[in-house]
Residue frames as qw, qx, qy, qz and C-alpha x, y, z in Angstrom:
[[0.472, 0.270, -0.828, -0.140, -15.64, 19.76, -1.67],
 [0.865, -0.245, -0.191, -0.394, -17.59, 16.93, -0.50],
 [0.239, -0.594, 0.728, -0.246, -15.93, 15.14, 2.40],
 [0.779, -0.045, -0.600, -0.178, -16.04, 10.72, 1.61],
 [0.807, -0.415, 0.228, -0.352, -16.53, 8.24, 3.53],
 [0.303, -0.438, 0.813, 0.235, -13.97, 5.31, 4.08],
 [0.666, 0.454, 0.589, 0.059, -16.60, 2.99, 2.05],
 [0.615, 0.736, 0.253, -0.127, -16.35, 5.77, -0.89],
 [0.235, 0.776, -0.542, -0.221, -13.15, 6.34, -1.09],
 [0.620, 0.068, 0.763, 0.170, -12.43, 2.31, -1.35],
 [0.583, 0.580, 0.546, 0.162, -13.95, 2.79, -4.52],
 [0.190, 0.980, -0.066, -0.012, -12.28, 5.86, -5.44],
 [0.325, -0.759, 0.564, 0.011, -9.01, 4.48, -4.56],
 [0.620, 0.384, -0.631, -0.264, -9.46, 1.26, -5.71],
 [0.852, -0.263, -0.300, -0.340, -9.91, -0.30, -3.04],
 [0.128, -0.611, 0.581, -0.522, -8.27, 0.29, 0.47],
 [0.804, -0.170, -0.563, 0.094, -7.65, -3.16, 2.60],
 [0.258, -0.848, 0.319, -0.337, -6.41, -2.40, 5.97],
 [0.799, -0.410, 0.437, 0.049, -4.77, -5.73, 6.71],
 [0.804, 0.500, 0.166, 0.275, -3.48, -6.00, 3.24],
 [0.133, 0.868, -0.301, 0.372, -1.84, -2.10, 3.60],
 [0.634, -0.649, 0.411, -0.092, -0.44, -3.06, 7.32],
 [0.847, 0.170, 0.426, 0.268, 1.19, -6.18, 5.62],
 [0.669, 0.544, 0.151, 0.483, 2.72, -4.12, 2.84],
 [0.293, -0.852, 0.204, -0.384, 3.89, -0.96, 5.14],
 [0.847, -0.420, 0.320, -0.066, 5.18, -4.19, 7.41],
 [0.887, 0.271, 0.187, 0.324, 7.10, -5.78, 4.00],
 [0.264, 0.903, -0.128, 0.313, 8.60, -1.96, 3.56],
 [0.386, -0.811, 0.433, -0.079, 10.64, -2.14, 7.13],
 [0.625, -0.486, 0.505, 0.344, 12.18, -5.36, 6.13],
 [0.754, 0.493, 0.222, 0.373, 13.33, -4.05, 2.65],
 [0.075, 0.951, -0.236, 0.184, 14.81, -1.16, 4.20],
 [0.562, -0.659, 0.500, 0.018, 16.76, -3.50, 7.04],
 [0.851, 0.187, 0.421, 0.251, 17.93, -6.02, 4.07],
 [0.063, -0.569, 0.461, 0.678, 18.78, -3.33, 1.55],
 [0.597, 0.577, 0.510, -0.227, 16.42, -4.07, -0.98],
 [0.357, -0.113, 0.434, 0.819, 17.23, -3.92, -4.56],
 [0.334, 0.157, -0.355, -0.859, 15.20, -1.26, -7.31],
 [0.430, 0.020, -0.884, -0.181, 12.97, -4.60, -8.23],
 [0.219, -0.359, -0.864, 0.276, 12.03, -5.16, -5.19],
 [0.080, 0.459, 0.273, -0.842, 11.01, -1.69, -3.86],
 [0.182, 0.182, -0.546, -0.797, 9.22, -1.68, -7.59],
 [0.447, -0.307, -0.740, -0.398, 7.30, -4.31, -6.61],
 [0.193, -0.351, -0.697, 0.594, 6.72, -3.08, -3.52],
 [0.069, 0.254, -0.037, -0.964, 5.16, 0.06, -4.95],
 [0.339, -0.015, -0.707, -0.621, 2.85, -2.03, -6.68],
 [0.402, -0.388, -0.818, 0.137, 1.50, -3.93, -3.95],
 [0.056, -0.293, -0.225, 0.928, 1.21, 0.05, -2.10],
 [0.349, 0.153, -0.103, -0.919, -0.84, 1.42, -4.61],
 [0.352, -0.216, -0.815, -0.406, -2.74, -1.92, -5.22],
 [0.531, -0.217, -0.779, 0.252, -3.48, -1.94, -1.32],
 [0.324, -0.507, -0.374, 0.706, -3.17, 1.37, 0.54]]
């Protein structure tokens, strides 16, 4: 198997952000220290896979 490059996997991923992920990784500690409901953490999961 062909090892990518960070450029190819952006595009294979959909398109990795690193200040976007940090930022959503960042939103994750304070839904854990709030107690986040289902909803949120749903949309959090969205913004993950949109981002990281």
């Amino acid at each position: 198997m062909k090892k990518l490059e960070l450029s190819q996997m952006m595009c294979v991923l959909g398109g990795y952000r690193a200040s976007e992920c940090k930022a959503v990784q960042a939103l994750a500690a304070e839904l854990s220290e709030k107690m986040a409901t289902d909803e949120e953490w749903d949309e959090w999961c969205e913004l993950y896979d949109k981002y990281c």
